[in-house]
N, C-alpha and C positions, 0 to 999 in steps of 0.2 A: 831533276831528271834531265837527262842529257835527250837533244833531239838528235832526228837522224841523220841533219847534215854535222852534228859534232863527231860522231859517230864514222860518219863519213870521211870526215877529215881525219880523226886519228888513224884510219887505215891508209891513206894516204899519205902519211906522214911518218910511218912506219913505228906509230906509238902501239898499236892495237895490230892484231891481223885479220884477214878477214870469218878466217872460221870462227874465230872468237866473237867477232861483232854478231855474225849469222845465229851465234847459241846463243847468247845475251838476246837476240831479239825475239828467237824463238822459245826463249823461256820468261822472257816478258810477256808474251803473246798468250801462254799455255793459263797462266797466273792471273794474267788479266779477267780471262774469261772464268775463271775458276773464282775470282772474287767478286766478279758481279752477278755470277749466279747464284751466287749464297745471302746479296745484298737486298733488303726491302725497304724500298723508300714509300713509308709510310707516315702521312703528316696530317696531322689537326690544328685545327686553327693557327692555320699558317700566315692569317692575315688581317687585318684590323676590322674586315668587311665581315668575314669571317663571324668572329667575336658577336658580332650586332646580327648574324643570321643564329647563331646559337640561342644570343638570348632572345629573338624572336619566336623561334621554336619552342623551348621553354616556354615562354608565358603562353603559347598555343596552348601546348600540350599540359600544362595544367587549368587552363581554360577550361579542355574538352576532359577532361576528367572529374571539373567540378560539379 
């Protein structure tokens, strides 16, 4: 992905112009929010600690069932 001083410099440079940089950004902007509202980060045992609270649960919970 390009940053916005690359961005910057191609209009400067007369590679890019600026209306263009402006819709590039404003449709990066539109897109972004639009795929993070659709994203869930959702995670299980994401960690080795994790793992060792699971299996402590377990042996609880068929403890208190026995």
């Amino acid at each position: 992905m390009y940053s916005e001083e690359d961005l910057d410099n191609a209009v400067q440079q007369g590679i890019l112009r600026q209306d263009d940089v402006n819709a590039l950004r404003q449709h990066r902007s539109q897109t972004t929010l639009q795929a993070t509202a659709d994203q869930e980060s959702f995670r299980l045992l994401t960690g080795f600690n994790d793992i060792f609270v699971s299996i402590a649960a377990h042996c609880f919970l068929c403890r208190c069932l026995y």
